[in-house]
C-alpha positions as CSV (number, residue, x, y, z in Angstrom):
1,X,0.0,0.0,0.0
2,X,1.5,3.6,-0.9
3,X,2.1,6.1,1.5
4,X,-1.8,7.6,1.9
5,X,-2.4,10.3,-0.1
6,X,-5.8,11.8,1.0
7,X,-6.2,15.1,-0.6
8,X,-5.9,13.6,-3.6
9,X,-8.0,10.4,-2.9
10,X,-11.5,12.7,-2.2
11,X,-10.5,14.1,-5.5
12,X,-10.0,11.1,-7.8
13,X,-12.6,9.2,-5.9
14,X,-15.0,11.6,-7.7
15,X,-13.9,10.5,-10.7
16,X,-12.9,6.7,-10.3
17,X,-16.0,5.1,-9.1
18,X,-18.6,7.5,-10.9
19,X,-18.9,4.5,-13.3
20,X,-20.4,1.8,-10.8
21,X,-24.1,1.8,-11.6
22,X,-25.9,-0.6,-13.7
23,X,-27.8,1.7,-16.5
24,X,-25.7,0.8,-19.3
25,X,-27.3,2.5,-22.1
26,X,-26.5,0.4,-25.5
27,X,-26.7,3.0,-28.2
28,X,-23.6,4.8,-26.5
29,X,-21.2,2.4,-27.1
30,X,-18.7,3.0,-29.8
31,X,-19.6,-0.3,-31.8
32,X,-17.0,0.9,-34.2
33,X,-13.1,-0.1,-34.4
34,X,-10.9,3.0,-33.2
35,X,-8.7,5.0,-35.9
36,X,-5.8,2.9,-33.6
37,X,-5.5,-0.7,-33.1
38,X,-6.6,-3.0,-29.8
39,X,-3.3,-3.3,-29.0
40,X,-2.7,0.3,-29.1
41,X,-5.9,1.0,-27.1
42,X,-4.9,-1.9,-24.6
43,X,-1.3,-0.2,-24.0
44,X,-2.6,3.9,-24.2
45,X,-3.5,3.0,-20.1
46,X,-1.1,1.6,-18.2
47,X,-3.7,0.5,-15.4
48,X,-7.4,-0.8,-16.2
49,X,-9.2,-1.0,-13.1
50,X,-12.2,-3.5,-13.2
51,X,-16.0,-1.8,-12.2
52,X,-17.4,-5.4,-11.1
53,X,-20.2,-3.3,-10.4
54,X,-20.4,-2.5,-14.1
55,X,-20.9,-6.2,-14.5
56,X,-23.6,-7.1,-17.3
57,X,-24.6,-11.1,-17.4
58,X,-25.3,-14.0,-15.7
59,X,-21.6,-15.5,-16.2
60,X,-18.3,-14.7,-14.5
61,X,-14.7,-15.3,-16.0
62,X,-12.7,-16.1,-13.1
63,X,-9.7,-14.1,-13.3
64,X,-11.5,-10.6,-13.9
65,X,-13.4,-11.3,-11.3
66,X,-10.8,-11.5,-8.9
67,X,-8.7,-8.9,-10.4
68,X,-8.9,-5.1,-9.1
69,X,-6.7,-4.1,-11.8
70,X,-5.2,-5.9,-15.1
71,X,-2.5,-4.3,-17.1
72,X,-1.9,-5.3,-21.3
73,X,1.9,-5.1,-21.6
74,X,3.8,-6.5,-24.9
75,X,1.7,-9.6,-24.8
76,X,2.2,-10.0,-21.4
77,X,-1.2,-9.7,-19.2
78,X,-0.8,-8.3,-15.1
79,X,-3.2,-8.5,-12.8
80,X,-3.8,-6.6,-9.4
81,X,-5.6,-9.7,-7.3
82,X,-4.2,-8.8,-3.6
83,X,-4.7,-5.9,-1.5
84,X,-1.3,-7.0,0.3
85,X,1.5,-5.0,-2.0
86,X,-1.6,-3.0,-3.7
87,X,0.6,0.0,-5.7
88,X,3.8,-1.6,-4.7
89,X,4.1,-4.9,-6.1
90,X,5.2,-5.3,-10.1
91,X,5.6,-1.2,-10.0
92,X,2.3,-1.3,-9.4
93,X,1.0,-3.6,-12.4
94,X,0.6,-6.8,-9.8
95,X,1.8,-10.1,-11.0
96,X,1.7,-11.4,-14.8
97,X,-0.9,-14.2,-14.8
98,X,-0.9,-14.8,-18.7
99,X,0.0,-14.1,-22.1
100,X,-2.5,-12.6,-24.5
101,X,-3.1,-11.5,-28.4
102,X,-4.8,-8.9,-29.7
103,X,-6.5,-8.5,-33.1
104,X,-9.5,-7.0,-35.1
105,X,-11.1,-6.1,-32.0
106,X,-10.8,-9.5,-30.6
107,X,-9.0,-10.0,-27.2
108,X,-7.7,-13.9,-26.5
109,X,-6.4,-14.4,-23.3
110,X,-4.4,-17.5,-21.9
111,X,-4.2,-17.3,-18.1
112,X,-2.1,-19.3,-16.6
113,X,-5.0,-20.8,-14.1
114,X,-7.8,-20.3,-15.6
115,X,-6.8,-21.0,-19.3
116,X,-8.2,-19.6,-22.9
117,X,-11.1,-16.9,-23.1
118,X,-11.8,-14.8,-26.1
119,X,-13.5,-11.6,-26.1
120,X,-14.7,-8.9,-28.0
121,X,-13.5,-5.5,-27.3
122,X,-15.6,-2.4,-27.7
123,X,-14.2,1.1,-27.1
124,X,-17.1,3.2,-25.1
125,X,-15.3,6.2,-24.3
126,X,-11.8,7.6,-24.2
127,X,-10.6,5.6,-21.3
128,X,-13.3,3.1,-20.7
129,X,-13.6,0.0,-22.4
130,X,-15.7,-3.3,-22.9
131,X,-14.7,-6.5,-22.7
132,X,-17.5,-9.2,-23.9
133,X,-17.4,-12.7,-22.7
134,X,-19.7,-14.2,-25.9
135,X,-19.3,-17.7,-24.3
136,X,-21.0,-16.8,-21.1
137,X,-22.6,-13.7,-22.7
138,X,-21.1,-11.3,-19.8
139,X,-19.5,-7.9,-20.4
140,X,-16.8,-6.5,-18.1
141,X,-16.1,-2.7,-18.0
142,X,-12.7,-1.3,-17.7
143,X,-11.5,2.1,-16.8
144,X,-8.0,3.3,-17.8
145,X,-5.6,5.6,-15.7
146,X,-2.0,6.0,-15.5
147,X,0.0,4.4,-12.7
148,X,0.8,7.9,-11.3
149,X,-2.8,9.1,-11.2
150,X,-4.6,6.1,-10.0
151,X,-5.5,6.1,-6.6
152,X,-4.3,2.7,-5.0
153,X,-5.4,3.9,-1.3
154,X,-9.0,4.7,-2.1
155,X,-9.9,1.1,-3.7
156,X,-7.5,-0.5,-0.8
157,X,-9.9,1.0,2.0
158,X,-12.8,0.6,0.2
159,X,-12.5,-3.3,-0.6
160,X,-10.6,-3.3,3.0
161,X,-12.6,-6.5,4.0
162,X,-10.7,-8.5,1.0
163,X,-7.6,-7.4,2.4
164,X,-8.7,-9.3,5.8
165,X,-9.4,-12.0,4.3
166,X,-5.8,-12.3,2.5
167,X,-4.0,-13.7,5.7
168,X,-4.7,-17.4,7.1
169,X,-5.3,-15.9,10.7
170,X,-4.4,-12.8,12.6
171,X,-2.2,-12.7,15.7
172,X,-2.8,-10.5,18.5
173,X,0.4,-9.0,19.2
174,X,-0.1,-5.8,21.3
175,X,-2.8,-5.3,24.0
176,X,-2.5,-1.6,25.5
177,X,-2.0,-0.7,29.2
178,X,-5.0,1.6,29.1
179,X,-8.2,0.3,28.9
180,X,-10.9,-1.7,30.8
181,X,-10.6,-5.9,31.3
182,X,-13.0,-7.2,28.6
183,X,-14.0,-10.6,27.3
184,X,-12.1,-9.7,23.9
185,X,-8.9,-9.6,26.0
186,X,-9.1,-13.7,26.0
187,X,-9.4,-13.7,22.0
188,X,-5.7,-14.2,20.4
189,X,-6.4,-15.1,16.9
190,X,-9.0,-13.9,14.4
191,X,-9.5,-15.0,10.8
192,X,-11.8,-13.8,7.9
193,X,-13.2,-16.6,5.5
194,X,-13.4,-16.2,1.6
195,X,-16.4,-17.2,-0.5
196,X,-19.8,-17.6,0.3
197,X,-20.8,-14.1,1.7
198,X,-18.0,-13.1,2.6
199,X,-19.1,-12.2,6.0
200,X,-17.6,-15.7,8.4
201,X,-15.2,-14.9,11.0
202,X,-13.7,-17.2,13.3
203,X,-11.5,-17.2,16.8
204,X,-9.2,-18.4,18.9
205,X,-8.1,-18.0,22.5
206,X,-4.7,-20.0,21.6
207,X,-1.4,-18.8,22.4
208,X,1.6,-18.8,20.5
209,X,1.0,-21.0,17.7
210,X,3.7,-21.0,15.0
211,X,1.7,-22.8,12.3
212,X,-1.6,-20.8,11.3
213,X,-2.9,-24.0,10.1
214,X,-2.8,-25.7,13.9
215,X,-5.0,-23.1,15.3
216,X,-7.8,-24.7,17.6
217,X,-11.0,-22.0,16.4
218,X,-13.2,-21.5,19.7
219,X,-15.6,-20.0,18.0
220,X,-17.5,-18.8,14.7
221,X,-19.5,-16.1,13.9
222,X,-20.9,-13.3,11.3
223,X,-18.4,-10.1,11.1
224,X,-18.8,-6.7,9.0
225,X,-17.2,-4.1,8.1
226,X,-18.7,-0.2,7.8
227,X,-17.8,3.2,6.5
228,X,-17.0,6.2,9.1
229,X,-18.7,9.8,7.5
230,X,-16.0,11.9,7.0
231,X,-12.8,9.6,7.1
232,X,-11.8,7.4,4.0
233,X,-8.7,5.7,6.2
234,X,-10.8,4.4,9.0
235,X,-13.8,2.0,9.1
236,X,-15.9,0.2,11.9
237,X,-15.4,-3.8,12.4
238,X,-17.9,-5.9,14.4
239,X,-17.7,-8.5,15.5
240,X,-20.8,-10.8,16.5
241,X,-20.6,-13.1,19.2
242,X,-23.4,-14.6,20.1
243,X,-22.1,-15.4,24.1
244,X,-21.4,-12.3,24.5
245,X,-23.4,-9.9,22.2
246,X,-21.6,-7.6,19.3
247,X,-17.5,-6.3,19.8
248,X,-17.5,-3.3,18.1
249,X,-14.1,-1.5,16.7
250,X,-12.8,0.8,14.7
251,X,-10.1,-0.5,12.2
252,X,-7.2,1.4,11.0
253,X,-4.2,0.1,8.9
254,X,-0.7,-0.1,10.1
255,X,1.0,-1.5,7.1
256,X,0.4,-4.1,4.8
257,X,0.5,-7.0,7.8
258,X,-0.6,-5.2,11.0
259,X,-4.2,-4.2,11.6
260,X,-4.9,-1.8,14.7
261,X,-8.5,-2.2,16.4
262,X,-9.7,0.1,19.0
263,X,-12.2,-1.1,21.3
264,X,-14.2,2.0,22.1
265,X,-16.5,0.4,25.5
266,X,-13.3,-0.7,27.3
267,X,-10.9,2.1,25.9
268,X,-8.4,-0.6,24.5
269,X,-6.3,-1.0,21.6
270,X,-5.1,-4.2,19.9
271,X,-2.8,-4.5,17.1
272,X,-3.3,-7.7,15.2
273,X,-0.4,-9.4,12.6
274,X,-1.0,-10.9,9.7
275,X,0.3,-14.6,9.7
276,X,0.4,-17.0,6.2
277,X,-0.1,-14.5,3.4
278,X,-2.3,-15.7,0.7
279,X,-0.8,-15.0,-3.1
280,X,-4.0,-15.5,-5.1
281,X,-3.5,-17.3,-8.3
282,X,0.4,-17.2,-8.8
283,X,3.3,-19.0,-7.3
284,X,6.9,-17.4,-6.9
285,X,10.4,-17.9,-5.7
286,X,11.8,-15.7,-3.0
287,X,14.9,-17.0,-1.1
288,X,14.0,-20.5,-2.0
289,X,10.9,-20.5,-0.4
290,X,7.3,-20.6,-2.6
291,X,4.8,-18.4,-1.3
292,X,1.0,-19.7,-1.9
293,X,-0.3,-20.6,-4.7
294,X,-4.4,-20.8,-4.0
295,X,-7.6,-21.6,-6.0
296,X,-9.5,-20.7,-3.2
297,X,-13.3,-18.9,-3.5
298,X,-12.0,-15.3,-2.8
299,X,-13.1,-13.3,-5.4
300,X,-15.0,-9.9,-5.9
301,X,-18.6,-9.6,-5.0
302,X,-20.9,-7.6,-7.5
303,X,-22.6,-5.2,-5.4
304,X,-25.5,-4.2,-8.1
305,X,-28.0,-6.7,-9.0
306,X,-26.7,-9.2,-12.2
307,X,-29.0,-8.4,-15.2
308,X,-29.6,-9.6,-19.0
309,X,-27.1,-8.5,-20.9
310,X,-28.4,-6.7,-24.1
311,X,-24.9,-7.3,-26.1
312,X,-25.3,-9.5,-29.2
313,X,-23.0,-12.2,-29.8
314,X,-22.1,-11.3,-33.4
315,X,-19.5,-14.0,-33.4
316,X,-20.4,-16.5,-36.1
């Protein structure tokens, strides 16, 4: 994650999300090829951040629905799919996940998970485009912006509950002196599940556990996550357990492993640290150790209702 850069966040976030609602209106797309070719159109951005919200259709294609971002660079395609490293890792670009070709409007793509898709390509405005799936008959929309004016903080706070989900558990490792005795004081451990509705937590009063994957869970429960008016960088967890009715924080992030929850009814703050890092979709080298490679269920949630998409396959 970059170093925070909030004036400017209020003022892209006008501009970067201004595309998320579903009335896609046919007649304005540009059905026609550009004066320049895909490829040209592909590169002109060096970042095209996925609107999942945008999403037309029934169908998904797994990798853009994971992706925040994907990048088209000399055949090589980049993808965004972690919060952890979000503006940092690959420059910026993410990891490459595939190869791809581009010709007459036509996008192939070979992923190196998910394997061959073909779309068609149509140019909607200058820095939006669409990419239709005609074998699940689902159109993706894609917004293009330069590495140096793309805010990375705002779409890292505001799909913060992915990044929670991108460790295997968390570790409490700081309790402050100030602050009331609680029942949350017990809880050690904390992990947010992928998939289903995104909304499972679970919990653990162990101690000192070295392997994430020995963790003994006590308990599991429902968890969200909320806005605070006013403050882009800080948002509300709860937590609900049922023994013990609702602990409510607010979340603020250290760094791209810690966490800092402060539990306003006792007065205490925790810091929690991240432990197993989950690398979706790509495995990789460092010092002789791999990192994860997973095929696990995490993957972007369309927040707008799906709908009938009115594109015409005009493949023959």
């Amino acid at each position: 994650m970059k170093t925070l850069k909030l004036l400017f966040g209020f003022a892209l976030a006008a501009t970067l999300f201004t595309s998320c609602h579903t009335d896609v209106i046919v007649d304005d797309y540009v059905d026609n090829p550009p004066a320049i070719s895909l490829n040209q159109l592909l590169s002109s951005y060096e970042l095209w951040y996925v609107d999942i919200n945008q999403t037309v259709g029934y169908g998904e294609t797994p990798f853009l629905q994971i992706a925040f971002t994907v990048s088209f660079r000399n055949g090589i395609l980049y993808a965004n799919n972690n919060l952890v490293g979000f503006g940092s890792q690959g420059n910026g670009y993410g990891i490459a996940v595939g190869d791809y070709d581009a010709y007459n409007m036509i996008l192939d793509v070979y992923h190196d998970i998910d394997g061959y898709n073909s779309f068609d390509v149509y140019q909607v405005d200058n820095n939006t485009i669409e990419l239709y799936n005609p074998f699940n008959d689902t159109s993706y929309f894609l917004h293009g912006y330069q590495r140096s004016t793309f805010d990375y903080d705002y779409v890292f706070y505001d799909n913060i509950h992915y990044f929670l989900q991108e460790y295997e558990a968390w570790e409490k490792t700081y309790t402050s002196q100030i602050g009331a005795i609680n029942e949350f004081d017990n809880e050690n451990y904390l992990q947010f599940l992928a998939g289903g509705n995104d909304s499972t937590f679970r919990s653990s009063q162990d101690s000192n556990i070295g392997n994430p994957n020995t963790i003994y869970w006590d308990y599991t429960g429902v968890y969200g996550v909320g806005n605070i008016s006013g403050n882009t960088y800080l948002k509300t967890l709860t937590l609900d357990y049922d023994f013990f009715d609702n602990e409510f924080f607010e979340l603020s992030v250290i760094n791209d492993q810690r966490i800092e929850l402060y539990h306003p009814s006792s007065g205490t703050t925790y810091e929690f640290t991240g432990r197993g890092y989950i690398q979706y979709l790509r495995e990789s080298n460092t010092q002789g150790e791999i990192t994860k490679k997973t095929t696990e269920p995490k993957k972007r949630k369309q927040k707008t209702d799906k709908k009938d998409n009115p594109r015409i396959n005009e493949r023959s």
